[in-house]
RODO-2510 file (C-alpha; in nm, 4 decimals, decimal comma):
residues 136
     n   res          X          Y          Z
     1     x    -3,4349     6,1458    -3,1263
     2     x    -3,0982     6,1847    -3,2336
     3     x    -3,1014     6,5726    -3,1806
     4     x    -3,1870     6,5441    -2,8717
     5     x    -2,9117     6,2589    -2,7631
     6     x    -2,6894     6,5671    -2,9487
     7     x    -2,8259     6,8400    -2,7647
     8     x    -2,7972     6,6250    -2,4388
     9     x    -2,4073     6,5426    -2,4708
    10     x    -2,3316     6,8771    -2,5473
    11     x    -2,5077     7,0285    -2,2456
    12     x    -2,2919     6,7163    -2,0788
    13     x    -1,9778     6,8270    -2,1848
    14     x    -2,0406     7,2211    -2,1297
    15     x    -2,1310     7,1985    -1,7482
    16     x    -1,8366     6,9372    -1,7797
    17     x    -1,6002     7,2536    -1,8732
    18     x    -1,8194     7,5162    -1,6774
    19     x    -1,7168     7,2799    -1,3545
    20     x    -1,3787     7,2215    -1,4924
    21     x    -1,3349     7,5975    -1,5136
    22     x    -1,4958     7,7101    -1,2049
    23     x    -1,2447     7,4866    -1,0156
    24     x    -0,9641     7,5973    -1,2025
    25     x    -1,0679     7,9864    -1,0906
    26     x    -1,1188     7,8703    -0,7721
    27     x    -0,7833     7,7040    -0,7409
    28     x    -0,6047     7,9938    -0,8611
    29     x    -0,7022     8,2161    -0,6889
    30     x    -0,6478     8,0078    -0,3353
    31     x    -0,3162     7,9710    -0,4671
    32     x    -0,2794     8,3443    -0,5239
    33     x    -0,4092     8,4313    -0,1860
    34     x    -0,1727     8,1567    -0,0075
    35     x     0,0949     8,2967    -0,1949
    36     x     0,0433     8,6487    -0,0437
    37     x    -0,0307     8,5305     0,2654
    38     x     0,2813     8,3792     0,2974
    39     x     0,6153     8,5796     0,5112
    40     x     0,8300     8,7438     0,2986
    41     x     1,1702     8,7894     0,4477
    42     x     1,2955     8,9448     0,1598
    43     x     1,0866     9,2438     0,3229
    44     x     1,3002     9,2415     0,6549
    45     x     1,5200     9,4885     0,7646
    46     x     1,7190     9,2537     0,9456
    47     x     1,7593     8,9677     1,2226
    48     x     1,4445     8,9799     1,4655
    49     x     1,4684     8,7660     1,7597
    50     x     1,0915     8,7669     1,9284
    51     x     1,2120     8,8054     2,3142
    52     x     0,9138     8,8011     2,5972
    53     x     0,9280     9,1452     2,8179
    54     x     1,1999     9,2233     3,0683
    55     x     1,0896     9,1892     3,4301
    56     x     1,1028     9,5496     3,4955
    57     x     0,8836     9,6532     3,1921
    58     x     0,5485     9,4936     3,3115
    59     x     0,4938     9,8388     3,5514
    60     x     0,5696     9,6829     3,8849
    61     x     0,7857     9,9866     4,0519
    62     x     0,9103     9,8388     4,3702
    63     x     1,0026     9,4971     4,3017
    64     x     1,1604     9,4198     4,6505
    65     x     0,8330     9,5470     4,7898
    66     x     0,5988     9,3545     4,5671
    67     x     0,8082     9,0308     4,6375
    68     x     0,7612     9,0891     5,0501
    69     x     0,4192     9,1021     4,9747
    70     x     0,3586     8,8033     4,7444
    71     x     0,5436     8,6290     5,0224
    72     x     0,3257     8,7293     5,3550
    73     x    -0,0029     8,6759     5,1319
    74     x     0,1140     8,3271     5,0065
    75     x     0,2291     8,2669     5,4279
    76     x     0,5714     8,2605     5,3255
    77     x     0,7462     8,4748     5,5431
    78     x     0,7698     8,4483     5,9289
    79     x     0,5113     8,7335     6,0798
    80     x     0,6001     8,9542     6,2958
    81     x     0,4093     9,0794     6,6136
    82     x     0,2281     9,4140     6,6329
    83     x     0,0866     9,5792     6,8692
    84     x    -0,1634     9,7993     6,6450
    85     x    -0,4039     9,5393     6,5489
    86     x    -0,7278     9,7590     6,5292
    87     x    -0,5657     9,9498     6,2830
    88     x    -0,4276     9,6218     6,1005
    89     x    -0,7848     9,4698     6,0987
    90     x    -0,9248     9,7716     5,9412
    91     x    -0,6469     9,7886     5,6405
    92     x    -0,6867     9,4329     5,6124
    93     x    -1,0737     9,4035     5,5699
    94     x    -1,0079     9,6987     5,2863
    95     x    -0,7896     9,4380     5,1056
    96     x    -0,9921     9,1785     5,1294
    97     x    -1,2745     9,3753     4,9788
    98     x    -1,0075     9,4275     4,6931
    99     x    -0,9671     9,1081     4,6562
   100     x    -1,1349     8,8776     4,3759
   101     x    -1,4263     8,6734     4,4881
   102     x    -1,2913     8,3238     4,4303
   103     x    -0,9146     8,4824     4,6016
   104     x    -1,1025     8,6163     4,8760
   105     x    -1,2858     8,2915     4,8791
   106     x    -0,9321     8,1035     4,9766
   107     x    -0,7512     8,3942     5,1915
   108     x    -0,8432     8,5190     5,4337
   109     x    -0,6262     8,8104     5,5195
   110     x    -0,7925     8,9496     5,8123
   111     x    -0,6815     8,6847     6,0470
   112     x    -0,2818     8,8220     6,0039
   113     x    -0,4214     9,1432     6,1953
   114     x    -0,1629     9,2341     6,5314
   115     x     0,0814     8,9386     6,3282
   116     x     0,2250     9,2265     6,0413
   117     x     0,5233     9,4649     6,1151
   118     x     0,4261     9,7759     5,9130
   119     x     0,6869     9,6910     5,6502
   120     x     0,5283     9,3874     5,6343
   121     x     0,1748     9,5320     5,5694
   122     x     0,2881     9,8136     5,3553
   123     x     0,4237     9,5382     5,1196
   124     x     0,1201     9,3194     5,1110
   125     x    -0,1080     9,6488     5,0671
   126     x     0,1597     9,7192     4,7449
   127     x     0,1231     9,3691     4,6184
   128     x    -0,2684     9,3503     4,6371
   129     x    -0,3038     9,6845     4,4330
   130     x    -0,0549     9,5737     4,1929
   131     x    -0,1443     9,1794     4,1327
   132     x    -0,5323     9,2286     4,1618
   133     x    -0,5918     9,5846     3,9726
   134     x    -0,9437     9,7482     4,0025
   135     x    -1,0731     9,8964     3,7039
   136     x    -1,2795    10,1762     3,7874
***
């Protein structure tokens, strides 16, 4: 009987080490993975100051034309008669059928046909194919 209490305690006291250990791996090697994982700017080269892009670099060409056109598609600028509306209503259902579902949903840029000068249309035609891309 007093074997086995012997061989009991020790069996205790090893899976008492074996957990002791196995933690003590385990928390080492966290700690050496944390420690890697951590910035180094002893690596840098020099200052970096994280800036967003420069209004010109997101690939809009005309930006005088793309702002006349946000502005007659959000009904921001005063329209201008035409007398070509056929030809308006035509360009206009084409960029409506470019438009998003749940934009074209809300706009409805068919009913400006006869209202656009051509500067006018040219710029909203520029600002639909440049604010709502199709990927073909």
């Amino acid at each position: 009987m007093n074997t086995r209490n012997q061989i009991a305690a020790t069996l205790r006291r090893g899976l008492a080490v074996g957990i002791a250990s196995g933690l003590a791996c385990g928390l080492v090697a966290g700690l050496a993975i944390a420690v890697i994982a951590l910035p180094t700017p002893g690596f840098a080269s020099g200052a970096y100051t994280a800036r967003p892009p420069q209004p010109g670099a997101s690939g809009i060409a005309d930006r005088a034309k793309y702002s006349l056109g946000q502005r007659v598609f959000n009904g921001k600028v005063k329209l201008e008669a035409s007398e070509d509306a056929a030809a308006q209503r035509a360009q206009l259902e084409k960029l409506q059928a470019a438009l998003p579902a749940r934009v074209a949903a809300e706009k409805d840029l068919v009913a400006m046909a006869g209202r656009l000068s051509k500067k006018q249309l040219a710029a909203l035609e520029y600002f639909v194919d440049q604010r709502y891309l199709q990927s073909d």
